[in-house]
C-alpha positions as CSV (number, residue, x, y, z in Angstrom):
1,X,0.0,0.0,0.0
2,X,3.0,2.7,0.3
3,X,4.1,1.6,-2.4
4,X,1.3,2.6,-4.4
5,X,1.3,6.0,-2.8
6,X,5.3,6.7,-3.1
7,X,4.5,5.7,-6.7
8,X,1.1,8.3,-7.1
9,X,3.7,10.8,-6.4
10,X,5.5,10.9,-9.5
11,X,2.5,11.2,-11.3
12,X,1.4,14.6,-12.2
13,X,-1.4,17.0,-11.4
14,X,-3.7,16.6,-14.0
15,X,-3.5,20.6,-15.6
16,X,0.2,18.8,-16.0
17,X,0.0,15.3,-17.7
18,X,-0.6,16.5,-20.9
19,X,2.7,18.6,-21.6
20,X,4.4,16.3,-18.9
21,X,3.2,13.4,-21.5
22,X,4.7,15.8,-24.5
23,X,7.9,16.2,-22.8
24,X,8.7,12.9,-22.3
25,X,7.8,11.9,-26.0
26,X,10.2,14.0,-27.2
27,X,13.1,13.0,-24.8
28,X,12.2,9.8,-25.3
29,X,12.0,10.2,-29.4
30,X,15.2,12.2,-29.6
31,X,16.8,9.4,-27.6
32,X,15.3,6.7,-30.0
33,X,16.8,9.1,-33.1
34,X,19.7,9.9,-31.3
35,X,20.5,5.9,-31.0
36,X,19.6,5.8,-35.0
37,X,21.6,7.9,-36.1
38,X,25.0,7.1,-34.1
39,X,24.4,3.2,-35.7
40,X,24.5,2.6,-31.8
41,X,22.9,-1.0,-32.8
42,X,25.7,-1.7,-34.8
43,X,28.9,-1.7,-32.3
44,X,26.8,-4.5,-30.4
45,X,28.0,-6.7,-33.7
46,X,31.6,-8.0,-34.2
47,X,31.0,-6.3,-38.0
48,X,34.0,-4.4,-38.6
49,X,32.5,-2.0,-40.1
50,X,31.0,-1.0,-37.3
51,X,34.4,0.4,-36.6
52,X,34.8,2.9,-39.0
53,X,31.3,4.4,-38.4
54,X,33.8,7.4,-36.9
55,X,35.6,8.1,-40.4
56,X,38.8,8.4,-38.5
57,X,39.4,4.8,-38.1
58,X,39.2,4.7,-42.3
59,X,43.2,4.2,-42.4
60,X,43.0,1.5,-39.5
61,X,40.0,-0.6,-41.1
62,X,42.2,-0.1,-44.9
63,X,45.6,-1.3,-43.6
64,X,43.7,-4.2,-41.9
65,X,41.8,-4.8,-44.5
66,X,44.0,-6.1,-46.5
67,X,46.3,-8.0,-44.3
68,X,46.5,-11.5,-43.8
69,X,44.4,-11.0,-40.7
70,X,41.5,-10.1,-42.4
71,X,40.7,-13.8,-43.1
72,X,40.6,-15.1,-39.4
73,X,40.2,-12.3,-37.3
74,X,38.0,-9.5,-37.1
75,X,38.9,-6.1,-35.0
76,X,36.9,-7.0,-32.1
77,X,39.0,-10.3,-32.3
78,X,42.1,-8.3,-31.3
79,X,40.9,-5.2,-29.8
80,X,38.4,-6.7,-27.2
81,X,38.9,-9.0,-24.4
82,X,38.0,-12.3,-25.2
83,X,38.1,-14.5,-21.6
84,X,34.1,-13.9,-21.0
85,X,31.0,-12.2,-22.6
86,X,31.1,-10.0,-19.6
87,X,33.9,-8.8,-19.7
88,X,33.9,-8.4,-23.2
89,X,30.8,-6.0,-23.6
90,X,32.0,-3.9,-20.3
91,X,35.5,-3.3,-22.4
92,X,33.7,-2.5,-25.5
93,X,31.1,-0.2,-23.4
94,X,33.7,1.8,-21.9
95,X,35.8,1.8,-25.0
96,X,32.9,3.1,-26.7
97,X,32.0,5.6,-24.3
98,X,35.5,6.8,-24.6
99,X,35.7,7.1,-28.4
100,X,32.5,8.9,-28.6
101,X,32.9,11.3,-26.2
102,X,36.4,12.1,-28.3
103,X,35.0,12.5,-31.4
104,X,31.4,14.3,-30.2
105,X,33.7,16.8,-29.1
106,X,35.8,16.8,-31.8
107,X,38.9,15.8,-29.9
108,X,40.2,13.1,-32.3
109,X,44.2,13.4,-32.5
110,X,45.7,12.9,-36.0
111,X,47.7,10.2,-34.8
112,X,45.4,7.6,-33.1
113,X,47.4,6.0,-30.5
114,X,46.1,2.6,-28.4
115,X,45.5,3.4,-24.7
116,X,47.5,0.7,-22.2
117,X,44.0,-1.0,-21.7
118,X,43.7,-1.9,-25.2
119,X,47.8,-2.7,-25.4
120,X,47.1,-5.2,-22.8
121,X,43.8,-7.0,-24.5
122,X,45.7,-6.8,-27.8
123,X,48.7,-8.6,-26.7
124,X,46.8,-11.4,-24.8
125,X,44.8,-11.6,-28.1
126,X,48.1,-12.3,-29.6
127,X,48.7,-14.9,-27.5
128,X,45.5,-16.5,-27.5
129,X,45.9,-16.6,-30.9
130,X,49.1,-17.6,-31.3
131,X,49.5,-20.0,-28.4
132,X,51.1,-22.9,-30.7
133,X,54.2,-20.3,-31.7
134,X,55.2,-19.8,-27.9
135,X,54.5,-23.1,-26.9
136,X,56.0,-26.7,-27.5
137,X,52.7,-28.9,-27.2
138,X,54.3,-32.2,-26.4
139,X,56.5,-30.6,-23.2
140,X,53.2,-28.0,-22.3
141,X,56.5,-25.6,-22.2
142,X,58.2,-22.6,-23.4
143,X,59.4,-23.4,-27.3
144,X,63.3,-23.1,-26.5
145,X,63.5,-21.8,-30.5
146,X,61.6,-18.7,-29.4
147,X,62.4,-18.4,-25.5
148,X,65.4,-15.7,-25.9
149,X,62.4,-13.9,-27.7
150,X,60.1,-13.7,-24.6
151,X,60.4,-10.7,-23.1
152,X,58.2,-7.6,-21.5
153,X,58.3,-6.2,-24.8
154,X,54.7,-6.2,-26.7
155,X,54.2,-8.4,-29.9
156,X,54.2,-5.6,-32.2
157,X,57.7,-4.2,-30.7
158,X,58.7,-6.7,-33.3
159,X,56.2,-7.6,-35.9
160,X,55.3,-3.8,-36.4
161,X,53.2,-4.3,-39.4
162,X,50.8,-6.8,-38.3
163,X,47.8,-6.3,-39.2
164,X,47.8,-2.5,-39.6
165,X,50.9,-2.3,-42.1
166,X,52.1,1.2,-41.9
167,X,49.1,3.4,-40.1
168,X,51.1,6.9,-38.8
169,X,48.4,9.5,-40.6
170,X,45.2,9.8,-42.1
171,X,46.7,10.0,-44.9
172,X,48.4,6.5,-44.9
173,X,46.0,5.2,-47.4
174,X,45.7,7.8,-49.8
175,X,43.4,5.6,-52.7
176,X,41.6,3.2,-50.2
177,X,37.9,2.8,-50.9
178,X,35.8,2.1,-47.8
179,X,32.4,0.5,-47.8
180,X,29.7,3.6,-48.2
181,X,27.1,4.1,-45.1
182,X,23.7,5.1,-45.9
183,X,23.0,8.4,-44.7
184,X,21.2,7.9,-41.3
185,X,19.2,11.4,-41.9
186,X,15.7,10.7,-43.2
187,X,14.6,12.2,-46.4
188,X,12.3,14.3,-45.1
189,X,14.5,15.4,-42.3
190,X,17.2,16.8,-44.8
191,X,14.9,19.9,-45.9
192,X,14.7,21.4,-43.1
193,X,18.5,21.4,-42.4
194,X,20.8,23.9,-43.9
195,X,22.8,23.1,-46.7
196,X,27.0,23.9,-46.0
């Protein structure tokens, strides 16, 4: 019964409920549009091109597009963690998050540079992937070929080029073609904008 009446609070004097109701459809449909528009539905995928939704990440989608990578691992393969579901959709959350506040505010540096987080999930993604390279399976061991290799160094210290081949501008891949988006703006929407 107090629940009732804790809950009779929220609603609104009745000269109120109709702009209250008004209100809220707007919020509500300018969240809906807001999720529409940002192809929010789309980084729930492992589509890669869900990555490059932010044109930024053109040179970085490019480079790996046409590395030997491209055939048995996707980004989210190497850039997210990859122990548990969790854990996996928390890192891509706050990744996310991070991104978008970047480039809403128009923040982006030329240069994109990984953040330690994602240098640490990369290189365990290496090694996840390449487990049989670093280890001898008969002796569940260190391969003594590549021991004197195994250092604190990360993977890329030494194979530089893998899978990103030579990303240092956004100019790196002058003539790459990237897959077109459809223009999330509706038709009758793009009237009442202003042309630039």
């Amino acid at each position: 019964m107090r629940r009732l009446q804790k809950l009779k609070i929220l609603i609104p004097p009745p000269r109120w409920r109709l702009p209250v109701i008004i209100l809220a459809g707007i919020f509500v449909g300018l969240g809906f549009y807001t999720i529409r528009i940002s192809n929010a539905a789309s980084y729930l995928s492992d589509d890669p091109k869900a990555c490059i939704n932010c044109h930024v990440m053109n040179p970085q989608y490019l480079t790996w597009q046409h590395s030997s990578h491209r055939e048995v691992a996707h980004c989210n393969d190497c850039h997210v963690p990859q122990d548990n579901f969790a854990n996996k959709y928390y890192f891509k959350a706050m990744d996310g998050l991070y991104h978008s506040s970047v480039f809403t505010m128009r923040a982006e540096p030329q240069v994109i540079q990984i953040k330690d987080a994602g240098k640490r999930v990369v290189k365990q993604n290496c090694i996840r992937c390449h487990t049989e390279l670093l280890e001898d399976p008969d002796m569940n061991t260190i391969n003594d070929e590549f021991s004197h290799h195994r250092t604190d160094r990360a993977c890329w210290d030494c194979h530089r080029n893998v899978p990103h081949g030579r990303v240092n501008s956004l100019s790196a891949t002058p003539n790459g073609q990237v897959p077109e988006h459809k223009d999330p703006v509706p038709k009758w929407l793009r009237n009442f904008l202003p042309e630039n």
